[in-house]
Every structure is written in structure tokens, then in C-alpha cells.
TORZALO-647966 format. One line per 3 residues: number of its first residue (from 1); their letters; for each residue x, y, z of N, C-alpha, C. Coordinates in pm, whole numbers. Atoms other than C-alpha are relative to their C-alpha. Last residue first. Example, Ala and Ser with C-alpha at 12.3 -4.5 7.8 and 13.67 -1.06 7.14 Angstrom:
BEGIN
2> SA> -82,-119,-6,1367,-106,714,-77,109,73 ~ 89,-119,0,1230,-450,780,90,120,0
***
This chain:
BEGIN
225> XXX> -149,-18,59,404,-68,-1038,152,139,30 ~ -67,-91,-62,145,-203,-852,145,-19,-77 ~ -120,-9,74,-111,-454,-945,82,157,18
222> XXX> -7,-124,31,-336,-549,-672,174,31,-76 ~ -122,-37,64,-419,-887,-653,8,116,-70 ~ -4,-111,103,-687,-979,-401,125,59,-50
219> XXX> -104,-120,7,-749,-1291,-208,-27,99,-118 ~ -105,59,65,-985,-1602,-264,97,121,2 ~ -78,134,-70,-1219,-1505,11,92,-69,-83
216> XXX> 79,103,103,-1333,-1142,-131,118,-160,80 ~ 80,107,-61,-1206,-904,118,-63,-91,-18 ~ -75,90,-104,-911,-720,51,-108,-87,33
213> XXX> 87,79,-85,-1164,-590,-251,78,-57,54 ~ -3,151,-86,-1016,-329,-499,-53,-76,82 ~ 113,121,57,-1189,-116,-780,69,-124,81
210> XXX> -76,94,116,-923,139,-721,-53,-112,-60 ~ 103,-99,59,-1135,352,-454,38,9,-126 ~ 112,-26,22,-1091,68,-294,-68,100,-115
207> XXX> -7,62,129,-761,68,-259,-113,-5,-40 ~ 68,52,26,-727,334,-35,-43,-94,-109 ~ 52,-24,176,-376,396,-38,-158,-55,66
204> XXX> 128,126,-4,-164,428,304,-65,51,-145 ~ 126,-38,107,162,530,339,-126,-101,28 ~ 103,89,-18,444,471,644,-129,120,-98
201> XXX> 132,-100,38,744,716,532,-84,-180,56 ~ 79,168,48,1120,601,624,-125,130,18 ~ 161,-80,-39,1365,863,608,-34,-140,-35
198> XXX> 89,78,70,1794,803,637,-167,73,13 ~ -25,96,-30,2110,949,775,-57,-76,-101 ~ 114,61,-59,2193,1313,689,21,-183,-16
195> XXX> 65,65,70,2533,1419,647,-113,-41,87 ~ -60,135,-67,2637,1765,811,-85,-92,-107 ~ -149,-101,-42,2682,2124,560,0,-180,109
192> XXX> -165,99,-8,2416,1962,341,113,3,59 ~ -66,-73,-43,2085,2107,361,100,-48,36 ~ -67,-182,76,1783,2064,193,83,62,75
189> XXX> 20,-12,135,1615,1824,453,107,138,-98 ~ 37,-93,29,1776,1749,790,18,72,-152 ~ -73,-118,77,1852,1462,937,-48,109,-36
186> XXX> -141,-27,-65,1683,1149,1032,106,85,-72 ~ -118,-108,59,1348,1283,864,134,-73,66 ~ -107,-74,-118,1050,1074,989,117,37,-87
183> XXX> -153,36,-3,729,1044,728,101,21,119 ~ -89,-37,-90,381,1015,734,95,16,-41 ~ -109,28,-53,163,966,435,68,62,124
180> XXX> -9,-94,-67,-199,984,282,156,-43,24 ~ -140,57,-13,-383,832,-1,48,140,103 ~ -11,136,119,-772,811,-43,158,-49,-18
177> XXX> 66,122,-33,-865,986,301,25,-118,-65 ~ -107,61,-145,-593,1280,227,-39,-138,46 ~ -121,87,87,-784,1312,-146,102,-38,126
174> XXX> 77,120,35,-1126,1333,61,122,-13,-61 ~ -5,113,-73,-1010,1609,292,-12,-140,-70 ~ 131,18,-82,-883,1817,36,7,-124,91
171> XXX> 50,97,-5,-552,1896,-82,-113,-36,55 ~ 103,-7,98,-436,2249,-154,-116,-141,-11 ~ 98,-110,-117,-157,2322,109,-142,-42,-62
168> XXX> 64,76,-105,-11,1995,-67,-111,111,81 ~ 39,-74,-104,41,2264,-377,-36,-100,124 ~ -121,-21,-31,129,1991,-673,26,93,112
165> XXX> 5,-147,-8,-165,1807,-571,184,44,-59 ~ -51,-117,-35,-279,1500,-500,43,116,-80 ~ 5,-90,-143,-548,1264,-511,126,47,90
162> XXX> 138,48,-66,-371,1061,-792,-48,69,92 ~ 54,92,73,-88,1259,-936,-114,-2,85 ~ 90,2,71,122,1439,-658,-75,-96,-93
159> XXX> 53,100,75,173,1427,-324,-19,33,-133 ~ 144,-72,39,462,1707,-196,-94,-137,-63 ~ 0,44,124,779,1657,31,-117,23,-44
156> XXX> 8,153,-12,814,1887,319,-11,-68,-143 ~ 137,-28,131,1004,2223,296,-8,-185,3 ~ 130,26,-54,1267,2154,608,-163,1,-42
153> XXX> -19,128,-77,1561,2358,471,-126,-37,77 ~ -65,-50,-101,1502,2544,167,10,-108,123 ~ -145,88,-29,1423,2489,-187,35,26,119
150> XXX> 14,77,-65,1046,2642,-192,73,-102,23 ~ 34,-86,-120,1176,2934,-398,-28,-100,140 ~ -151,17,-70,1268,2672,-657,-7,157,126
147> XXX> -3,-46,-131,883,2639,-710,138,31,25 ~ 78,-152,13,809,2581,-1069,-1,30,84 ~ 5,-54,109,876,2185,-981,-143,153,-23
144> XXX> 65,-125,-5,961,2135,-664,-62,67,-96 ~ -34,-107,115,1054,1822,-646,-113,59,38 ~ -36,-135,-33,1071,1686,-291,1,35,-143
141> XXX> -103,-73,17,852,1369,-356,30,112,26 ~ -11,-103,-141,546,1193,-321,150,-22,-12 ~ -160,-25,2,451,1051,-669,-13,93,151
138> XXX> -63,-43,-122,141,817,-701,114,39,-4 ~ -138,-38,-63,26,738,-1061,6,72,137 ~ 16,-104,-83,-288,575,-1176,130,60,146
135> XXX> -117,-23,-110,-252,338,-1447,-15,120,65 ~ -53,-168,-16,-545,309,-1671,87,-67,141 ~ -1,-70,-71,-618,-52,-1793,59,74,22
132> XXX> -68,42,-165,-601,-151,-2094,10,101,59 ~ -147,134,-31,-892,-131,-2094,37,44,-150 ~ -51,3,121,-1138,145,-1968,97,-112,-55
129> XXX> 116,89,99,-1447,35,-1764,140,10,-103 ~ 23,-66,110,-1195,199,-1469,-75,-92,-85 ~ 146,-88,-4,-1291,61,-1104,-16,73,-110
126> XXX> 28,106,5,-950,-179,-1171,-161,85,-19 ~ 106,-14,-43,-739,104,-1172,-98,-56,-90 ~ 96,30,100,-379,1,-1235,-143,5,51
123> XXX> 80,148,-21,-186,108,-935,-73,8,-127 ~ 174,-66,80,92,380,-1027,-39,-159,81 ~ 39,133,5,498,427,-845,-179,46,-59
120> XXX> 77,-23,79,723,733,-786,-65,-168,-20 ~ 60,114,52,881,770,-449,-111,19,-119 ~ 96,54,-56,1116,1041,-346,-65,-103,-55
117> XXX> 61,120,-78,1398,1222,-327,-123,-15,-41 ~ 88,-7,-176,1521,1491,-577,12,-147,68 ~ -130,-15,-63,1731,1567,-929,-82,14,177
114> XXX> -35,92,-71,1472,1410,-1131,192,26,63 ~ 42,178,29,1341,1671,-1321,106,-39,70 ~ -23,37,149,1442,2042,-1199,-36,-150,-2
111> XXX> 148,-5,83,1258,2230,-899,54,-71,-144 ~ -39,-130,82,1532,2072,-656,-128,3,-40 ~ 41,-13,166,1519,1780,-391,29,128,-60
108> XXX> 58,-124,42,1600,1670,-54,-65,-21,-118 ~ 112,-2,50,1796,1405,151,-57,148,-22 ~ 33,-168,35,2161,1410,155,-125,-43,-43
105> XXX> -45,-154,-65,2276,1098,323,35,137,-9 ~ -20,-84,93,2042,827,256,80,134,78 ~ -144,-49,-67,1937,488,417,-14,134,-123
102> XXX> -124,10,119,1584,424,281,83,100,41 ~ -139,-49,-79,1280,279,496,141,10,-80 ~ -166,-40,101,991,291,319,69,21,128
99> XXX> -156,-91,-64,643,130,444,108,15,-60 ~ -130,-5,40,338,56,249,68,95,31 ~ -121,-70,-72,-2,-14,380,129,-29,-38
96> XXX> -178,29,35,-290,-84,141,77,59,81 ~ -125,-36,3,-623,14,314,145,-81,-53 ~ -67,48,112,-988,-160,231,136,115,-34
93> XXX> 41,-32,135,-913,-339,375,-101,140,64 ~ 79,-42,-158,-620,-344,686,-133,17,-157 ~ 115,-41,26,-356,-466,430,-92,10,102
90> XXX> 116,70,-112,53,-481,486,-178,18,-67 ~ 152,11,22,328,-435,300,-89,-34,92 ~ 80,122,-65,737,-363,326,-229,23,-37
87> XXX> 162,-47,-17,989,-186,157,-94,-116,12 ~ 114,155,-85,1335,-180,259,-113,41,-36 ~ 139,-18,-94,1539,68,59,-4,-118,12
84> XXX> -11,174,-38,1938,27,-99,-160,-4,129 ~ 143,99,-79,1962,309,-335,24,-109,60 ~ 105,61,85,2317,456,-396,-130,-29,82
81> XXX> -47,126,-44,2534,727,-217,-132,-70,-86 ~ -34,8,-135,2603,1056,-269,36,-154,8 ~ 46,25,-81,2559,1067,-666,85,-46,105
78> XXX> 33,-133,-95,2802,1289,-866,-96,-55,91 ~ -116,28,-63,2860,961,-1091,2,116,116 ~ 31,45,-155,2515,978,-1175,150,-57,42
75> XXX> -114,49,-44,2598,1281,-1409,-16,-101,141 ~ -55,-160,-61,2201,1361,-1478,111,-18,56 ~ -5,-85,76,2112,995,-1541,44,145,78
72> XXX> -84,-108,-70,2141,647,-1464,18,137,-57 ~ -14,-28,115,1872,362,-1515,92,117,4 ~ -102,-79,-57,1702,159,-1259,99,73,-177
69> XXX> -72,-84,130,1450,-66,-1291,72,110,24 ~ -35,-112,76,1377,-254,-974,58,25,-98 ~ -159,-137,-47,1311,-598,-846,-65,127,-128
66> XXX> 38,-115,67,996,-846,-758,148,83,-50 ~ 168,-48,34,1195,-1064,-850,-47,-21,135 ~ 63,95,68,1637,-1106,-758,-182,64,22
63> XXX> 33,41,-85,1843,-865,-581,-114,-141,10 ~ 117,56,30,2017,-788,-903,-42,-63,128 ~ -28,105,-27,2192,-446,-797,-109,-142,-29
60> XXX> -73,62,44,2241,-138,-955,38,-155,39 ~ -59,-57,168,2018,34,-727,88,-25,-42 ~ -138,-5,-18,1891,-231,-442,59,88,-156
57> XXX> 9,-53,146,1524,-241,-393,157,93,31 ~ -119,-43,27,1480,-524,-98,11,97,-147 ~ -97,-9,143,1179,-603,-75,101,90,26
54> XXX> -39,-122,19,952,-704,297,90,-23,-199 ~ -109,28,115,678,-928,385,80,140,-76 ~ 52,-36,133,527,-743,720,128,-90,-90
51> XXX> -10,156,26,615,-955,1043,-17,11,-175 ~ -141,102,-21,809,-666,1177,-14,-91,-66 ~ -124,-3,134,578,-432,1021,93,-100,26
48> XXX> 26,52,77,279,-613,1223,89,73,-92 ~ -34,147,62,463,-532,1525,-73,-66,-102 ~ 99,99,-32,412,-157,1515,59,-119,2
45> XXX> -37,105,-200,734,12,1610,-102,-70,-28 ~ 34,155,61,772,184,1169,-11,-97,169 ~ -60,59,-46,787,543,1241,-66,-132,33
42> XXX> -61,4,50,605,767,1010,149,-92,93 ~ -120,-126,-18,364,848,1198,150,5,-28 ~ -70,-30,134,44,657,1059,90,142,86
39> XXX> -25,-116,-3,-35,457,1372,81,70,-75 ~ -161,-9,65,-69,86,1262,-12,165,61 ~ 45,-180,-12,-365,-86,1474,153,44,-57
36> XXX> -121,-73,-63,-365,-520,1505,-51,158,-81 ~ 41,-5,-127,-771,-673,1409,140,123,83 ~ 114,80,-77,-670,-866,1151,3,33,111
33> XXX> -66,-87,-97,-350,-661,957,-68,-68,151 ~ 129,-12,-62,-394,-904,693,49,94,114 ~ 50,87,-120,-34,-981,514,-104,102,52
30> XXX> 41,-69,-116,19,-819,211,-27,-64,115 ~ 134,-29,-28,216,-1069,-1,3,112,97 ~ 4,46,-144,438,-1045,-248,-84,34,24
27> XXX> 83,-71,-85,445,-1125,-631,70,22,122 ~ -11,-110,21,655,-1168,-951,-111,69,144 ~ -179,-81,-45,901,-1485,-850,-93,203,-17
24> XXX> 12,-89,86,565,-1688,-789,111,130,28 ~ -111,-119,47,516,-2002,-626,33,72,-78 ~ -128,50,64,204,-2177,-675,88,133,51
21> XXX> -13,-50,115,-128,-2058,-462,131,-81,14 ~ 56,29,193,-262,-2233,-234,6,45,-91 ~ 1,83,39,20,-2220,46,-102,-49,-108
18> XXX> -109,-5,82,7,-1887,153,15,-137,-156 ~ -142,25,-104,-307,-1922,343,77,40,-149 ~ -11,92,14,-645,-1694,205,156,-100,83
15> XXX> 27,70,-90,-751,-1390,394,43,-151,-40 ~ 129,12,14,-631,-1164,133,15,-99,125 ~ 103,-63,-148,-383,-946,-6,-89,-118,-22
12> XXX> 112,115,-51,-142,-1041,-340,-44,43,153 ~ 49,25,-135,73,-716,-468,-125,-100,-2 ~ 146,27,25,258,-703,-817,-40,-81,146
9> XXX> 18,37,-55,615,-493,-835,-141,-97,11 ~ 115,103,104,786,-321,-1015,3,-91,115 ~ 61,164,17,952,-66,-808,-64,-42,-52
6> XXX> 110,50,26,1060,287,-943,29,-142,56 ~ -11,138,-21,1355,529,-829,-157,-53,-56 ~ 150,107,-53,1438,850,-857,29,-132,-37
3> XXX> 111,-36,103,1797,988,-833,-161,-72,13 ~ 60,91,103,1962,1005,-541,-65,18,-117 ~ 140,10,39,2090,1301,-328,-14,-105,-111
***
């Protein structure tokens, strides 16, 4: 089981070409989805992931910008195996799409700090008056926290922060509308007797409801950390 993980990262979207902007070691782009259909089931066959710009987030490794922070704790010599995800982008507005695909061969979690799977990351919310701007955290993960009853095999991961929950049973329709996720399992959660493989998740974010605009004709730069 891994420890968590964070990308730094800063997302460009928009109808513009590549080519008018300068090169830049801290962005990538979303590419337009224009018209193509993603089916959120947690398995990546569309062909606009194929063409999606992807990152490499390599733990302990310098893969070069955007990259990861990384940092080692709770005996990480007792870890399985390291981080080495694919994560890719896309925009459909006003949807952010971000795929995970990350080898792994004990996926799960516990109810204690960062002894789990999953993805922690914020967008800076642009629709706040406050500055500096508020960061608005996304965590979908197997911790359990205050649950270790809900350690067992096949307990799904949980949203919390931004329109979610630490209870997923608990989520309304309107926080599922503003961020939602699939995932596929190769393997089998919370439960170690064979090794598991890998999980990829296809997410979506309303960005919108972030003060974003995929649709303004000079692009849109959504900061994502």
C-alpha cells in the first residue's frame, strides 16, 4: 500500500492552438473534447484519452515539470511498491476530465492518516471574492477515518472535501453533478493473501462551479494543485 501522493500541477483548456502561447515547464494542456463522448466507467477505451496530454508522477523520481512532491513517512521502507501513475486531461466545458491509471499491488486503506490509497489534490476557486485565493480540496480515498469497521474487502473509496462527504452514502445529487468518479479495481481491495495489479479512476470536476470558463476564446487556466 502506498502512501499519499500530491501533484502540482497548473491546467491550460481552451479552444486556442498550442502554439500561441510560450513554452512552459509548469503547465499542460486539456485538450477540447469537441463534440467526442467519455463514458464515466472507470475504464479509459475512449479515444480522446489516447490523445489526452498525459504526466508521469513518479515517487522518488525527477521526471521533470509539472512533477510531484513526495516525502516519506510511516516506515516507508515497509512500502509494497512505489508510485509510478499516468495522469491524463481532457475538457468537455464546463467539465474537467482527469484520468488515473496507477500500477499497485496492495490496494486499500486504514482509518489512520495516510496509511491508504488515493488521490489528494485542491483547485483554487476563482468564483471566491476572497484573495488569496481559497483552495478547494478534493480527496477520494480509502481512509476510513473513525470507521475501521469499514476495513474490509471491497469497501469503496470515499469523496471528501469539496462536494463530498466523509459518508459517500450521504452525498446529494448536486455534489455528484459538481465532482464525480468511476473507478476499475484490478484486484481486490483490502485484502492481501494474492497481489493486486493496478486502478485507474476517470473523474470529472465541474469547473464552473469554480469560477471557470473552457469557453472564453483565449483559453482557461485552471490552477490545480
Amino acid at each position: 500500500m502506498k502512501n499519499l501522493w500530491v501533484i502540482l500541477i497548473v491546467l491550460i483548456t481552451g479552444s486556442i492552438l498550442f502554439a500561441q502561447y510560450p513554452q512552459r515547464e509548469d503547465v499542460i494542456w486539456a485538450r477540447l473534447l469537441d463534440g467526442e463522448t467519455i463514458t464515466m466507467d472507470g475504464v479509459l477505451d475512449e479515444p480522446a484519452w489516447s490523445k489526452a496530454e498525459s504526466l508521469l508522477v513518479w515517487y522518488g523520481s525527477n521526471t521533470g515539470l509539472p512533477q510531484s512532491g513526495y516525502v516519506g513517512e510511516f516506515q516507508p521502507a515497509s512500502i509494497k511498491d512505489s508510485l509510478k501513475a499516468t495522469v491524463k486531461f481532457l475538457a468537455d466545458p464546463p467539465y474537467l476530465w482527469i484520468a488515473f491509471d496507477i500500477p499497485d499491488s496492495s490496494i486499500g486503506g486504514t482509518a489512520d492518516w495516510a496509511r491508504w490509497d488515493g488521490i489528494l489534490m485542491s483547485i483554487k476557486d476563482h468564483a471566491s471574492p476572497d484573495r488569496p485565493t481559497l483552495a478547494n480540496e478534493f480527496f477520494f480515498s480509502w481512509w476510513y477515518a473513525n470507521n475501521a469497521d469499514k476495513v474490509h474487502p471491497g469497501t469503496p473509496p470515499r469523496f471528501i472535501g469539496t462536494f463530498g462527504n466523509f459518508d459517500d452514502t450521504t452525498r446529494t445529487d448536486d455534489q455528484r453533478a459538481a465532482w464525480d468518479a468511476r473507478w476499475v479495481i484490478k484486484g481486490q481491495t483490502n485484502e492481501d493473501s494474492t497481489p493486486d495489479t493496478s486502478w485507474t479512476v476517470e473523474m470529472r470536476i465541474d469547473a464552473s462551479r469554480l469560477g471557470y470558463d473552457f469557453t472564453k476564446p483565449e483559453g482557461e487556466m485552471v490552477e490545480l494543485n
